[in-house]
PDB file of N, CA, C and O in Angstrom:
ATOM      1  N   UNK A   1     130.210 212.739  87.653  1.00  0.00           N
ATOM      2  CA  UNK A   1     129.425 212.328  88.799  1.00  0.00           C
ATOM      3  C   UNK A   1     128.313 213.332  89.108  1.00  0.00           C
ATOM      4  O   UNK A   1     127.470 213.207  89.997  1.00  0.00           O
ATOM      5  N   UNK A   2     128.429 214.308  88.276  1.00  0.00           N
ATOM      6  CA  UNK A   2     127.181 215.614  88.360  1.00  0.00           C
ATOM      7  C   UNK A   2     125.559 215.434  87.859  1.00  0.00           C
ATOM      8  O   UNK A   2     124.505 216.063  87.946  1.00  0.00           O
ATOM      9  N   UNK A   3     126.085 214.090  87.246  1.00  0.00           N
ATOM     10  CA  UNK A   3     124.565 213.557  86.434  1.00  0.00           C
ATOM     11  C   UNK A   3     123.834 212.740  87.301  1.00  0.00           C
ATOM     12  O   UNK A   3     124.404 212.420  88.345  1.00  0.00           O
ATOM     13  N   UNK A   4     122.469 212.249  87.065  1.00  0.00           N
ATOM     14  CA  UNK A   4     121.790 211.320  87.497  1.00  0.00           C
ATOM     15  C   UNK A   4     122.270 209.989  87.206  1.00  0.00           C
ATOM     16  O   UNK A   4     123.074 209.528  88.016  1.00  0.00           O
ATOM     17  N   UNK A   5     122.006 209.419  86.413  1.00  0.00           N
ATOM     18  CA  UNK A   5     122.623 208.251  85.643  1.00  0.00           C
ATOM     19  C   UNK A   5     123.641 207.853  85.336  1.00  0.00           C
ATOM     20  O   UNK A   5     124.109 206.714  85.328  1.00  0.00           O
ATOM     21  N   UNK A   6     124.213 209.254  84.938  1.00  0.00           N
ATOM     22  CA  UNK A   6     125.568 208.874  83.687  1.00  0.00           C
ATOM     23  C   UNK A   6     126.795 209.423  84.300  1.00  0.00           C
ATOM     24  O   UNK A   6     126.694 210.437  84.991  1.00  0.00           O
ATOM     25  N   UNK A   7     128.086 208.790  84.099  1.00  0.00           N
ATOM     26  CA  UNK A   7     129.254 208.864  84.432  1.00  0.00           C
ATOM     27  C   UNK A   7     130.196 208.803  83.231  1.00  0.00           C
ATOM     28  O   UNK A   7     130.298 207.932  82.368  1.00  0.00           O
ATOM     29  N   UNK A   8     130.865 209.961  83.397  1.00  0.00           N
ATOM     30  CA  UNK A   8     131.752 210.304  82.357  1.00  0.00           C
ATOM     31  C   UNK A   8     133.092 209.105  82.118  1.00  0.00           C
ATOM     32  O   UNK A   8     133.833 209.184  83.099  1.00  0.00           O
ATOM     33  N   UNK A   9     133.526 208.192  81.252  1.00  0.00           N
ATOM     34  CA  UNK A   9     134.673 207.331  81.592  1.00  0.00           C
ATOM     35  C   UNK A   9     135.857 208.128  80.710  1.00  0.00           C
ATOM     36  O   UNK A   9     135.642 208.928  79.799  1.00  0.00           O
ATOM     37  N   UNK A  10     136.818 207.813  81.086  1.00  0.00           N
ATOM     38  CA  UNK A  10     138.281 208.346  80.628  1.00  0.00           C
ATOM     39  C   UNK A  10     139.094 207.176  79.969  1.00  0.00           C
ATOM     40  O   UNK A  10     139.908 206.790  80.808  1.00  0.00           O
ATOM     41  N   UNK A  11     139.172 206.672  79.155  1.00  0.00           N
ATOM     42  CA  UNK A  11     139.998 205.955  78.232  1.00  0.00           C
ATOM     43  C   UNK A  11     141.515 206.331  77.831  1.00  0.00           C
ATOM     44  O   UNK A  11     141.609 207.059  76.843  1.00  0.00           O
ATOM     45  N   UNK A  12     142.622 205.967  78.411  1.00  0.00           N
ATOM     46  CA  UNK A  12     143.879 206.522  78.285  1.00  0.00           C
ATOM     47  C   UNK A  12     144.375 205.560  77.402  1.00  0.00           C
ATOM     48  O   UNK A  12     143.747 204.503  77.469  1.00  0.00           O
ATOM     49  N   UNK A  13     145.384 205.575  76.517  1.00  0.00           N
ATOM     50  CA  UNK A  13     146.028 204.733  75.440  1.00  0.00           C
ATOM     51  C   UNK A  13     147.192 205.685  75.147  1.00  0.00           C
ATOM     52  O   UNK A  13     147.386 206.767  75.700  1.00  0.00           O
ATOM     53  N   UNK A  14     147.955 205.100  74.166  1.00  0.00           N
ATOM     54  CA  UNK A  14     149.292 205.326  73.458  1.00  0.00           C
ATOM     55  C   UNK A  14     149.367 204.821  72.230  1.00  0.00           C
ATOM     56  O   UNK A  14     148.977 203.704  71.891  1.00  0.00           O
ATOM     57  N   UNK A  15     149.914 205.714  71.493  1.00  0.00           N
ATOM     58  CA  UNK A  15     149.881 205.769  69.811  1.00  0.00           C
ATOM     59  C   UNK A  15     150.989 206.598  69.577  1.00  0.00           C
ATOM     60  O   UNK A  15     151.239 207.718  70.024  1.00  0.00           O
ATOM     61  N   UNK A  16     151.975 205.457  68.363  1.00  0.00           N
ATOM     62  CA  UNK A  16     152.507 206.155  67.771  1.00  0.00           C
ATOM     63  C   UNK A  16     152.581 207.361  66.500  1.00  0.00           C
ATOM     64  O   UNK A  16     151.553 207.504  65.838  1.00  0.00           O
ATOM     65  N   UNK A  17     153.469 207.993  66.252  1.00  0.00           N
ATOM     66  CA  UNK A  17     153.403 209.572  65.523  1.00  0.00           C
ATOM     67  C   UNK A  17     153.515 208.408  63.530  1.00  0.00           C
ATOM     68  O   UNK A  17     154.372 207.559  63.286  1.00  0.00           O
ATOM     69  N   UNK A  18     152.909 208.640  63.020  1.00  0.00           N
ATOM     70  CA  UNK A  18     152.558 208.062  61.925  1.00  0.00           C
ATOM     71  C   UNK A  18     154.335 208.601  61.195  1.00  0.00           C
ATOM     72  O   UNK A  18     155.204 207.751  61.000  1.00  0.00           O
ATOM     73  N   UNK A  19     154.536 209.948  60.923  1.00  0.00           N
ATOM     74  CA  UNK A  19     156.062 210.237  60.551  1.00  0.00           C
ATOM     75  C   UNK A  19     157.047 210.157  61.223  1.00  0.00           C
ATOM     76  O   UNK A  19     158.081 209.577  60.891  1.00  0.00           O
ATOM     77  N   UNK A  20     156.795 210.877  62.512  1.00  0.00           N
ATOM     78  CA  UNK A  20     158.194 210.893  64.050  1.00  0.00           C
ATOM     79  C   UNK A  20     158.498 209.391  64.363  1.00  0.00           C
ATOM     80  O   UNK A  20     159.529 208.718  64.351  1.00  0.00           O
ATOM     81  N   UNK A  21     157.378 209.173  64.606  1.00  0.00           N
ATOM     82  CA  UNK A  21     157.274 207.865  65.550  1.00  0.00           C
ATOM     83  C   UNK A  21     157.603 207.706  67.093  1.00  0.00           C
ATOM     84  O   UNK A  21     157.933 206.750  67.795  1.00  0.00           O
ATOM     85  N   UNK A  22     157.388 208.951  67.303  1.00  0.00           N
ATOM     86  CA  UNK A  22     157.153 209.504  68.913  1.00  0.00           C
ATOM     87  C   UNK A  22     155.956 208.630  69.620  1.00  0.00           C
ATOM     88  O   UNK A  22     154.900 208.339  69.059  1.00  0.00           O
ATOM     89  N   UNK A  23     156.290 208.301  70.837  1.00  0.00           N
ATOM     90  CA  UNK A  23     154.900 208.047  71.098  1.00  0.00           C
ATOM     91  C   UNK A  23     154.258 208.649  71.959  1.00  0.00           C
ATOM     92  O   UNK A  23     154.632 208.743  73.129  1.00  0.00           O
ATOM     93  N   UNK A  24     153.325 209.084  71.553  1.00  0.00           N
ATOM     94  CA  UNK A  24     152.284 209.672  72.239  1.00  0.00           C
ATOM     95  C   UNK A  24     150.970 209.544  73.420  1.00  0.00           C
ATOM     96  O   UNK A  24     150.596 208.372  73.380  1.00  0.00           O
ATOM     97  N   UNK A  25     150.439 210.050  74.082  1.00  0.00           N
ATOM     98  CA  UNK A  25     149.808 209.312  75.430  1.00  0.00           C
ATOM     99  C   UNK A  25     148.490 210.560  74.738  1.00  0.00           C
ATOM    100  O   UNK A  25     148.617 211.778  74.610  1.00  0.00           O
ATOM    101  N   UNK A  26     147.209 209.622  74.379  1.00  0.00           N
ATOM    102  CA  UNK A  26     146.241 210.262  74.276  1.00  0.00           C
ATOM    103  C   UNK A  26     144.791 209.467  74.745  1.00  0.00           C
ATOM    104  O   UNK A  26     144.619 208.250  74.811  1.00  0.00           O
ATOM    105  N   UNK A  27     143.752 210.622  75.067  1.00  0.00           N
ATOM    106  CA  UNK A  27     142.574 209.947  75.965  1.00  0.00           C
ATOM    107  C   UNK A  27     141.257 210.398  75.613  1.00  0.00           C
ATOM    108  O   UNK A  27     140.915 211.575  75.505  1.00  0.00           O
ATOM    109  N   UNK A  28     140.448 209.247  75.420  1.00  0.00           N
ATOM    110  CA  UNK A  28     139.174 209.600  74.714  1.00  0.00           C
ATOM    111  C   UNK A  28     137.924 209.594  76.097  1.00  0.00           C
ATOM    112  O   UNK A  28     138.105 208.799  77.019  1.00  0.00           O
ATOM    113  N   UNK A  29     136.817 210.444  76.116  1.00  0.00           N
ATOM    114  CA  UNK A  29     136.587 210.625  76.765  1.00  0.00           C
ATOM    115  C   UNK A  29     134.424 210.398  76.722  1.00  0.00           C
ATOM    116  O   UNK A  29     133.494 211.078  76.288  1.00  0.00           O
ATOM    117  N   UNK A  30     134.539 209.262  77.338  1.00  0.00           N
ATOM    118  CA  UNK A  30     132.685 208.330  76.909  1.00  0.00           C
ATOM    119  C   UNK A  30     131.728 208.879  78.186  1.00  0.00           C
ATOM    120  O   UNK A  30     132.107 208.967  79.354  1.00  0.00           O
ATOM    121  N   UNK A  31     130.448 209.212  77.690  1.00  0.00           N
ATOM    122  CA  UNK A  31     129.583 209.036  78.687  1.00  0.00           C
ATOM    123  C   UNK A  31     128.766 207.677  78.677  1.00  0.00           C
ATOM    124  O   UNK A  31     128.228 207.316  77.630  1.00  0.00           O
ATOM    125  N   UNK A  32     128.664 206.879  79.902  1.00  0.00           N
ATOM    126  CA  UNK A  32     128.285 205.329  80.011  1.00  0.00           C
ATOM    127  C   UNK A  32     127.180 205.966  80.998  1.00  0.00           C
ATOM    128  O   UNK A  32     127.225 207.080  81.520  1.00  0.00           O
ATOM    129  N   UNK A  33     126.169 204.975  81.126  1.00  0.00           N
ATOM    130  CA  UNK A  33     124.568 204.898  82.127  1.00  0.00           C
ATOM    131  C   UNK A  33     125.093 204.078  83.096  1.00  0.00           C
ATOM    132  O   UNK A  33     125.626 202.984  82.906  1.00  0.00           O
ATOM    133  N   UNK A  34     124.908 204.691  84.228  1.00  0.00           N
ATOM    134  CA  UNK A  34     125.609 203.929  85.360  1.00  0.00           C
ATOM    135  C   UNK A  34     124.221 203.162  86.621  1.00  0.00           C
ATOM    136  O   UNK A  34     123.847 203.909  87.525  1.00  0.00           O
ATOM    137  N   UNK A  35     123.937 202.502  86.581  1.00  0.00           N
ATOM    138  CA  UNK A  35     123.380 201.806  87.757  1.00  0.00           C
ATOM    139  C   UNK A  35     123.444 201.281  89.070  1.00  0.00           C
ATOM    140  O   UNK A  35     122.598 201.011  89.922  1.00  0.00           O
ATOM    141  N   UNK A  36     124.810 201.203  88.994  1.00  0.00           N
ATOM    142  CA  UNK A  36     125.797 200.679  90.081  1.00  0.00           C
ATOM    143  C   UNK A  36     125.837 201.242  90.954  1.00  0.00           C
ATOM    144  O   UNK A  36     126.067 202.414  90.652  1.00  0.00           O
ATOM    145  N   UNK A  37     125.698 201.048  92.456  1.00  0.00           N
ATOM    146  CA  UNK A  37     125.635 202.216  93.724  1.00  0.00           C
ATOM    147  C   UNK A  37     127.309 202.071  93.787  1.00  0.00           C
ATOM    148  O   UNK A  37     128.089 201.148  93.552  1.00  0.00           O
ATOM    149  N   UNK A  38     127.441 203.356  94.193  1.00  0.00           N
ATOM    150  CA  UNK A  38     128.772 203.685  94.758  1.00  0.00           C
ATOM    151  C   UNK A  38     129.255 203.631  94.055  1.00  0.00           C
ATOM    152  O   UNK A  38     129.661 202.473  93.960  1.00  0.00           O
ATOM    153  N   UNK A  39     129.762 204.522  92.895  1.00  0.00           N
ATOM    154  CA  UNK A  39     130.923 204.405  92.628  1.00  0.00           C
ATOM    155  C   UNK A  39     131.270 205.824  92.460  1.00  0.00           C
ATOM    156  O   UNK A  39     130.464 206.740  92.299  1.00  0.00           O
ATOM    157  N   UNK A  40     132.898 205.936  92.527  1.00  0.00           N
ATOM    158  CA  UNK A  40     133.324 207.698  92.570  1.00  0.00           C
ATOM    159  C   UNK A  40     134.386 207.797  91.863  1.00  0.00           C
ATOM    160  O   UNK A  40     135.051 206.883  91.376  1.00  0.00           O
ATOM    161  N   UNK A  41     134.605 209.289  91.785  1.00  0.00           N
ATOM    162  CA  UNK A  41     135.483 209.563  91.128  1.00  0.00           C
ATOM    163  C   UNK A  41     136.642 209.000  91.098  1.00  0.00           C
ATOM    164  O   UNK A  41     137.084 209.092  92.243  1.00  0.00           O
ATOM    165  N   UNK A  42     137.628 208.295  90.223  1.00  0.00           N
ATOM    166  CA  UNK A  42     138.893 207.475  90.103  1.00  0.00           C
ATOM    167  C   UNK A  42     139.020 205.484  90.115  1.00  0.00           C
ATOM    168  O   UNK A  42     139.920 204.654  89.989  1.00  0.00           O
ATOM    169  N   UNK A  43     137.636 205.477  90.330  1.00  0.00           N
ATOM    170  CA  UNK A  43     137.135 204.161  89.892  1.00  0.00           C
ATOM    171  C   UNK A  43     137.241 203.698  88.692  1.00  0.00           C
ATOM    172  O   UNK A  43     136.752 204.225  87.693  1.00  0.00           O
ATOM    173  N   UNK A  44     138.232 202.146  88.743  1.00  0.00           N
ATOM    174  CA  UNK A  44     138.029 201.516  87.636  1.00  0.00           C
ATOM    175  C   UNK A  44     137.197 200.782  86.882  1.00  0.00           C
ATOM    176  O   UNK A  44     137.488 199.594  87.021  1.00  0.00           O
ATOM    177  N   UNK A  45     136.135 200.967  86.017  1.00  0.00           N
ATOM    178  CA  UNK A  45     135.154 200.590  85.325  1.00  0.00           C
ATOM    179  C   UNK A  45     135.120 199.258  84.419  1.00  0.00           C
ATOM    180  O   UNK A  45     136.183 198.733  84.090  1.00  0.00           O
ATOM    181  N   UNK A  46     134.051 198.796  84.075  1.00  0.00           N
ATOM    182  CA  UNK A  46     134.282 197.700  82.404  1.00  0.00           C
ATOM    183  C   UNK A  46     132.814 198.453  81.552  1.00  0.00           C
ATOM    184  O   UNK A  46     131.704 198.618  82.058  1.00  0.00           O
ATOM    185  N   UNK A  47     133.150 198.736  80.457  1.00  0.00           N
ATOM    186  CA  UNK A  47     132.123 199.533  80.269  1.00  0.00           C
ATOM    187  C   UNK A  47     131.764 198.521  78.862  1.00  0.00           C
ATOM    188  O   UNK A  47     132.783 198.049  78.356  1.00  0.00           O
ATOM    189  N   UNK A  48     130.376 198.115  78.139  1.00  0.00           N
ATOM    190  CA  UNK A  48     130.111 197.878  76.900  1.00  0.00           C
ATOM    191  C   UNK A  48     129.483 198.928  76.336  1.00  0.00           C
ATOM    192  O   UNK A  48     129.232 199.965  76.950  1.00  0.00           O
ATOM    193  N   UNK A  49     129.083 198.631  74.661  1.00  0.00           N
ATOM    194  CA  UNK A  49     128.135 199.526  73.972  1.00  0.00           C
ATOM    195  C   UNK A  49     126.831 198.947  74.209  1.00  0.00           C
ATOM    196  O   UNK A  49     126.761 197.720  74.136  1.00  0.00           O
ATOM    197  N   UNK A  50     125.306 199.908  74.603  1.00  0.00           N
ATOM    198  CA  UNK A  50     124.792 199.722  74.704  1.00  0.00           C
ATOM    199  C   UNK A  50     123.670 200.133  73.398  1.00  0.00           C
ATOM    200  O   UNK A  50     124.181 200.379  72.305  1.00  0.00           O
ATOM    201  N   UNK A  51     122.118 200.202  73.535  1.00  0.00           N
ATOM    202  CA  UNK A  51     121.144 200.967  72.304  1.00  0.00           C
ATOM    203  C   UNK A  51     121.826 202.497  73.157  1.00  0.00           C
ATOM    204  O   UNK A  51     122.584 202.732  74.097  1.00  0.00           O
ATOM    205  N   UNK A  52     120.995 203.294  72.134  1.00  0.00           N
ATOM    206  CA  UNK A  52     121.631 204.344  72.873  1.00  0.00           C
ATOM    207  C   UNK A  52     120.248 205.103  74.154  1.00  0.00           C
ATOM    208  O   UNK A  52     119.054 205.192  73.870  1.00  0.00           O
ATOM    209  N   UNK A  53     120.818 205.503  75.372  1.00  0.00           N
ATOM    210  CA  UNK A  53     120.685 206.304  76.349  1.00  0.00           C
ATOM    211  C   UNK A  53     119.876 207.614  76.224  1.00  0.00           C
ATOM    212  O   UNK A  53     118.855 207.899  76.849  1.00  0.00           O
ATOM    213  N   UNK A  54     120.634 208.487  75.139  1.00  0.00           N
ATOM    214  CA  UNK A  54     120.148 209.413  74.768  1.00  0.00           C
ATOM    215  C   UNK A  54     121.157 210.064  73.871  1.00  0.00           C
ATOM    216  O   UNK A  54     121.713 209.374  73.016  1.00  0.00           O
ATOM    217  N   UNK A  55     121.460 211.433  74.006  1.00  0.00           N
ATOM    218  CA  UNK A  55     122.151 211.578  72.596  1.00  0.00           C
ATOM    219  C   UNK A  55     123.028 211.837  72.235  1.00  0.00           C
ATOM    220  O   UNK A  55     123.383 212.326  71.162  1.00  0.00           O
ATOM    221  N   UNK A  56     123.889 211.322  73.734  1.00  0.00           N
ATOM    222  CA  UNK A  56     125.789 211.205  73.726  1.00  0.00           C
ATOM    223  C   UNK A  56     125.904 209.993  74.553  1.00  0.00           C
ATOM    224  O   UNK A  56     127.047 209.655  74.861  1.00  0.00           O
ATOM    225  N   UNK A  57     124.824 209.219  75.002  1.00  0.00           N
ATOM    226  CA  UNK A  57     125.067 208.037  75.595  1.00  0.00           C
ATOM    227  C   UNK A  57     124.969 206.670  75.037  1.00  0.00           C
ATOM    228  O   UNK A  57     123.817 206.268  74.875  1.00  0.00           O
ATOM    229  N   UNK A  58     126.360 205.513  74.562  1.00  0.00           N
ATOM    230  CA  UNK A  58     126.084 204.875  73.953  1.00  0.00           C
ATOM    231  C   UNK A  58     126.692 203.488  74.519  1.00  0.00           C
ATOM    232  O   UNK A  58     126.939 202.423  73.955  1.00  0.00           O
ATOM    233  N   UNK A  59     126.836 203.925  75.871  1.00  0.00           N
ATOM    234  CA  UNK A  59     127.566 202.632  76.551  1.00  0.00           C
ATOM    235  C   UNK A  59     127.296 202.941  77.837  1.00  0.00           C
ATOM    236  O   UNK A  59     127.146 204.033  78.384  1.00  0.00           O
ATOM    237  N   UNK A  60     127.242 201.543  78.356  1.00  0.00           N
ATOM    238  CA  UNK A  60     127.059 201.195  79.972  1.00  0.00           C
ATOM    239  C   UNK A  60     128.150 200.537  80.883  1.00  0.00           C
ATOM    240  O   UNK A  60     129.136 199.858  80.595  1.00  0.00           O
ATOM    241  N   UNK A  61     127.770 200.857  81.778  1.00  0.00           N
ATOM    242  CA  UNK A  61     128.876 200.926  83.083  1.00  0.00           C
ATOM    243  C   UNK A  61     128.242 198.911  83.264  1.00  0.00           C
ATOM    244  O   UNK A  61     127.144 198.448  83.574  1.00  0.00           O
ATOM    245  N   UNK A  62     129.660 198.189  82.867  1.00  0.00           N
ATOM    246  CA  UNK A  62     129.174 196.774  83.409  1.00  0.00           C
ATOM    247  C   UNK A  62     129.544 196.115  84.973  1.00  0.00           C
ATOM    248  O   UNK A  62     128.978 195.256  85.649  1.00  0.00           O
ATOM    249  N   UNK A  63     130.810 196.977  85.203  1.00  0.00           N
ATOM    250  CA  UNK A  63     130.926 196.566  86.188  1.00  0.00           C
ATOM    251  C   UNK A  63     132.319 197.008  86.799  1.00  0.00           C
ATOM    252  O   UNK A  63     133.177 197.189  85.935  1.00  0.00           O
ATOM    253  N   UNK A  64     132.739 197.226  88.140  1.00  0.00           N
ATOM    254  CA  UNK A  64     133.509 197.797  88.851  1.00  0.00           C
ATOM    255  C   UNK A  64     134.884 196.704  88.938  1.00  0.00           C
ATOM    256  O   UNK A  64     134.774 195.520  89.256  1.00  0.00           O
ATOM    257  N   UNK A  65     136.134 197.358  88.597  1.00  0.00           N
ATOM    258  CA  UNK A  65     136.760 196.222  88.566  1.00  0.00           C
ATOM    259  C   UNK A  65     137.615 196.528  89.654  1.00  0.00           C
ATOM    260  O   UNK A  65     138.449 195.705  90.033  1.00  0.00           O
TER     261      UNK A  65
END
């Protein structure tokens, strides 16, 4: 939320251990171009891929769910 535009999104998922077969809780972490007034930290997002932003930005904020 430190940027002009852009808002960092947090992607959480679960995957299993390819040998253990533990499963694991891991989270990838996107910068999206945000347009949308209001939105804050812990907001749930819908985000697509967009052209790109600039030169870690490759997806946009579609909409607040």
């Amino acid at each position: 939320m430190k940027m002009a535009d852009t808002v960092v999104v947090s992607i959480a998922y679960t995957m299993r251990h390819k040998k253990y077969g533990k499963i694991l809780k891991r989270t990838t972490k996107l910068s999206a171009h945000n347009e949308l007034p209001g939105l804050s930290v812990g907001d749930v997002v819908e985000i697509t891929q967009t052209r790109p932003y600039s030169k870690s930005v490759y997806f946009k904020v579609e909409k607040k769910s």
